[in-house]
C-alpha positions in Angstrom: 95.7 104.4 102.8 94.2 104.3 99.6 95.4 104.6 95.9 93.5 105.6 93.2 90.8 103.5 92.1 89.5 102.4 95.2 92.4 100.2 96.0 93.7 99.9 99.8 96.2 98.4 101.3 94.5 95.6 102.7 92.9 94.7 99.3 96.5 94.8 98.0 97.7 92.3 100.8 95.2 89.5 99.0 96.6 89.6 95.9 99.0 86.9 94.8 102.8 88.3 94.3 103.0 85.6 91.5 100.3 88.4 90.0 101.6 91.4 91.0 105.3 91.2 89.8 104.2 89.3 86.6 105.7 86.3 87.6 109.1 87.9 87.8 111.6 86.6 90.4 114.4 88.9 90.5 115.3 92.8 89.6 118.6 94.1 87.6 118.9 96.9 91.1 120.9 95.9 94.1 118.6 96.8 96.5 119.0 95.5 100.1 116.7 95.9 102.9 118.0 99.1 104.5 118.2 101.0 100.2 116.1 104.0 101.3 114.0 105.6 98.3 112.1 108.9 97.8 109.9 109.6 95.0 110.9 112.1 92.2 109.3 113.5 89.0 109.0 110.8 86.5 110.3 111.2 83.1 109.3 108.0 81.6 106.0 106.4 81.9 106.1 103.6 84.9 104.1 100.9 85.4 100.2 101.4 86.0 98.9 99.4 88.9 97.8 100.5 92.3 101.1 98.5 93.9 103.4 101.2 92.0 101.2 104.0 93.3 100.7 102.6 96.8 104.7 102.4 96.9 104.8 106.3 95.3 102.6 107.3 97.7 104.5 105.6 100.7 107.9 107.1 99.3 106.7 110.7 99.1 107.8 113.6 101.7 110.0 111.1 103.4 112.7 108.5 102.4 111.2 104.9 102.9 113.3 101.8 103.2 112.3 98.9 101.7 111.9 96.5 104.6 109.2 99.3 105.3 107.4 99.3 102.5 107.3 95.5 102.8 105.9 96.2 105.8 103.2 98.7 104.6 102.2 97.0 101.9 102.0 93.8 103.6 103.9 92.0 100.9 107.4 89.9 100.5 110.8 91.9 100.2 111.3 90.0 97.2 108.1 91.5 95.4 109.1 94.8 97.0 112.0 95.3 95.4 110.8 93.8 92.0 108.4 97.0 91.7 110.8 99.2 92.9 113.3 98.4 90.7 110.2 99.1 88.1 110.0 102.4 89.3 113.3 103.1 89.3 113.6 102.3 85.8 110.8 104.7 85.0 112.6 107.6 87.1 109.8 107.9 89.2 112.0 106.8 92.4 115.5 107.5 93.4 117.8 106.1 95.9 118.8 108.6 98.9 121.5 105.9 99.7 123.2 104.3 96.7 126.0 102.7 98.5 125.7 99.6 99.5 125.8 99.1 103.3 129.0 98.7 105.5 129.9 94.9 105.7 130.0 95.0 109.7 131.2 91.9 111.6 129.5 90.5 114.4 129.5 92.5 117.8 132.0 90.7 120.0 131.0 92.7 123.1 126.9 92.0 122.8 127.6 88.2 122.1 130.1 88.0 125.1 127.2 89.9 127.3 124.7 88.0 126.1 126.7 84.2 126.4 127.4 85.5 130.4 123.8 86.0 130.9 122.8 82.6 129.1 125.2 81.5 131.7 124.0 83.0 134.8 120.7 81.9 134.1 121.6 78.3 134.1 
């Protein structure tokens, strides 16, 4: 897909994240890998670049988690969520699910299936 100025997603994919998040390591948003986000009119000005536009684009029509848009863009959650917490600064994203998700503990009943068929292979 490609953003304005000629940039794709594969040229995006060859640019150092070092570069790309201004050598920023963490965001003030919790954002976890299932935080679903849909674009939204910005009020503010948010950041130029054809990562934030790439991400706009990918968040438009639909709700976009961002283990996807990791995945789209070819980049590290970490830088993901970096620029989205830009965007969300600038308005131009929202979350469509703020809460944080359920703490779940592990399935007893897939780890008990799955130790009796380790064991009836061996």
């Amino acid at each position: 897909m490609a953003a304005r100025g000629g940039w794709t997603d594969t040229a995006l994919r060859d640019i150092r994240p070092y570069t790309i998040t201004g050598g920023r390591t963490h965001t003030a948003h919790e954002l976890y890998l299932t935080s679903r986000l849909l674009t939204r009119p910005a009020t503010g000005q948010f950041p130029p670049g054809a990562e934030s536009e790439a991400l706009l684009l990918h968040c438009s029509g639909a709700p976009c988690s961002v283990a996807e848009l990791a995945g789209r863009l070819h980049q590290p959650v970490l830088v993901i969520k970096i620029l989205v917490g830009d965007l969300l600064d600038a308005g131009a994203l929202t979350l469509s699910n703020p809460n944080r998700p359920a703490a779940a503990g592990p399935d007893t009943n897939l780890l008990e299936a799955v130790l009796h068929g380790l064991r009836n292979r061996l």
